[in-house]
Backbone bond lengths (Angstrom), bond angles and torsions (degrees), N, CA, C in turn:
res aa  C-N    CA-C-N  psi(-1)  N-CA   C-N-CA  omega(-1)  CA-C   N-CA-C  phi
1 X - - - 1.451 - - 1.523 108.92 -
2 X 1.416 109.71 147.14 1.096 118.28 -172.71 1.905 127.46 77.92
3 X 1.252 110.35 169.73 1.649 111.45 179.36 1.728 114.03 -69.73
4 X 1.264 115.53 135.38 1.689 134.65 158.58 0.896 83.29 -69.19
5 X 1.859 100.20 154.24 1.256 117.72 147.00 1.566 94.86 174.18
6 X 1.674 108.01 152.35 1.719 109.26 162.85 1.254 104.07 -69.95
7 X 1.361 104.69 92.74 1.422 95.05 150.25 1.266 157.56 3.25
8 X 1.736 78.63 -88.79 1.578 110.61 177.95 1.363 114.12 -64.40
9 X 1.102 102.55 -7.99 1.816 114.86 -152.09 1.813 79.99 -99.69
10 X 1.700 139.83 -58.86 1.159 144.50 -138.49 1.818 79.79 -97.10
11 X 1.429 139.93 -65.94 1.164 133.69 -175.18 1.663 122.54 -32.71
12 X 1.824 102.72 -40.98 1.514 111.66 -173.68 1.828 96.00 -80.68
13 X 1.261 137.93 -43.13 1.140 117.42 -165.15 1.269 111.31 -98.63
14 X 1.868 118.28 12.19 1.477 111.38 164.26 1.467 104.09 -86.61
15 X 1.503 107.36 -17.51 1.596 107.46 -176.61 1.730 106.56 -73.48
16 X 1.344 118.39 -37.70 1.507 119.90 -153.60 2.169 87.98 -79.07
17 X 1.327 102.55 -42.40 1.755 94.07 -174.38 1.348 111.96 -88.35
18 X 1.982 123.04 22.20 0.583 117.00 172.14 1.588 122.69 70.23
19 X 1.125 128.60 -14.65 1.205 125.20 163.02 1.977 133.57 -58.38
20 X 1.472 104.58 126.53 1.470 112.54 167.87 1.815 123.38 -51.55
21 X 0.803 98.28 136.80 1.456 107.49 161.37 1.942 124.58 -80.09
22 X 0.946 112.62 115.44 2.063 93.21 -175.47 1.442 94.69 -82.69
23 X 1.165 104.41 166.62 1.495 112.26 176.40 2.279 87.91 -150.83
24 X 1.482 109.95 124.00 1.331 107.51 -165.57 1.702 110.87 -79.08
25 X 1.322 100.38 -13.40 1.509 91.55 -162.11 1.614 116.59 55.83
26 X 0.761 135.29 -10.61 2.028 126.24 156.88 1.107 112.18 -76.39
27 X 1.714 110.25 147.97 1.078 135.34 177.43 1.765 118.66 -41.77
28 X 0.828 88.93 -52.14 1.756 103.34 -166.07 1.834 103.55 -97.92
29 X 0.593 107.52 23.82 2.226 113.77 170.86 1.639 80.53 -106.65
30 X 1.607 101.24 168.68 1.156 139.98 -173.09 1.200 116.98 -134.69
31 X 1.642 112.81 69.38 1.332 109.48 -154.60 1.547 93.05 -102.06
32 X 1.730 96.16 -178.37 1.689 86.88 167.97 0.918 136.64 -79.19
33 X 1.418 127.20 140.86 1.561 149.25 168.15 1.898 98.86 -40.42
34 X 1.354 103.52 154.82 1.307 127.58 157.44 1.416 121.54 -31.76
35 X 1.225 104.98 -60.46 1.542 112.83 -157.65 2.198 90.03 -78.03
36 X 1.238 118.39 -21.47 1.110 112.78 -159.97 1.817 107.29 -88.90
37 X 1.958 100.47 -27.42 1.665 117.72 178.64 1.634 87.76 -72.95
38 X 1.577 135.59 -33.32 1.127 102.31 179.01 1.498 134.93 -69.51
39 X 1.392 97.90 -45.08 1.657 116.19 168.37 1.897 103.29 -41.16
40 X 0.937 94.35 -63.09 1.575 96.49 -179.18 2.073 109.62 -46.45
41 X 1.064 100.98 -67.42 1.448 100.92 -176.23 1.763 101.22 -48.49
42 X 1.433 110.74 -50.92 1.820 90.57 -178.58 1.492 107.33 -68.48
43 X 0.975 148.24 4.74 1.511 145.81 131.19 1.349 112.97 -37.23
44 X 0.902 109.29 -59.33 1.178 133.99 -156.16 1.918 139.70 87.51
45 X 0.972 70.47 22.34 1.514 104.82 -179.20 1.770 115.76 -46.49
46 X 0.849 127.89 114.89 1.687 124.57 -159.71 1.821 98.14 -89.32
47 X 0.949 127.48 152.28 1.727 150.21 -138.20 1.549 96.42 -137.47
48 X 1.679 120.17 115.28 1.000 94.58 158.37 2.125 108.12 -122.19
49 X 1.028 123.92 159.80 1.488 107.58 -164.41 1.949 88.82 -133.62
50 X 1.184 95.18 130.26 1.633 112.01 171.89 1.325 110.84 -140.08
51 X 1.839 115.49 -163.02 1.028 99.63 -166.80 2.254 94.60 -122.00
52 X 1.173 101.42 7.66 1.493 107.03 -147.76 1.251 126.88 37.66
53 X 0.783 122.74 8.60 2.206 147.65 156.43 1.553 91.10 3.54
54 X 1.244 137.95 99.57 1.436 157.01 119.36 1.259 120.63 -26.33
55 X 1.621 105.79 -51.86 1.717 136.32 -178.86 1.209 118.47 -107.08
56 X 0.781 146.47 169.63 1.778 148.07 131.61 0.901 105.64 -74.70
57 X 1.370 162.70 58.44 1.234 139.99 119.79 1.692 100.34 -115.65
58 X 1.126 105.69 0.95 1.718 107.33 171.26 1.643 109.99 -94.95
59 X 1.348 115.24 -1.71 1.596 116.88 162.21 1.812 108.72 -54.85
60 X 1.006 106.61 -27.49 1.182 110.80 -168.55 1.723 102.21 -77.76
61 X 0.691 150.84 -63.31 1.670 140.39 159.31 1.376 113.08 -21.02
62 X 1.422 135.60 11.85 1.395 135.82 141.85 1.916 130.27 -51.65
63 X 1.398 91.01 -28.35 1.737 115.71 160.82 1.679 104.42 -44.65
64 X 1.626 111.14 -82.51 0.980 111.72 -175.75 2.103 134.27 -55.91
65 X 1.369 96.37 26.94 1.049 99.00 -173.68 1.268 102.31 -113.45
């Protein structure tokens, strides 16, 4: 379940062009796991966390991030 990918390989060249990662904070996305925000951070890979809020009352799923 879920997307393949090198990782390590997508973490190092979001870090080198400087690009963020989103992470949605909603229930129902398939964002990354733990073990994968870590790999990324020793990249150094920059994190960004929202809520993709459609609604206002889905601002509130900023918790789960």
């Amino acid at each position: 379940l879920g997307l393949r990918a090198d990782w390590t390989r997508v973490f190092a060249e979001a870090a080198k062009l400087d690009k963020a990662l989103e992470i949605d904070c909603y229930p129902d996305r398939q964002d990354l796991n733990v073990s994968l925000l870590k790999l990324a951070r020793a990249a150094g890979t920059r994190i960004s966390l929202g809520t993709d809020a459609h609604h206002p009352w889905q601002l509130e799923f900023i918790h789960l991030g």
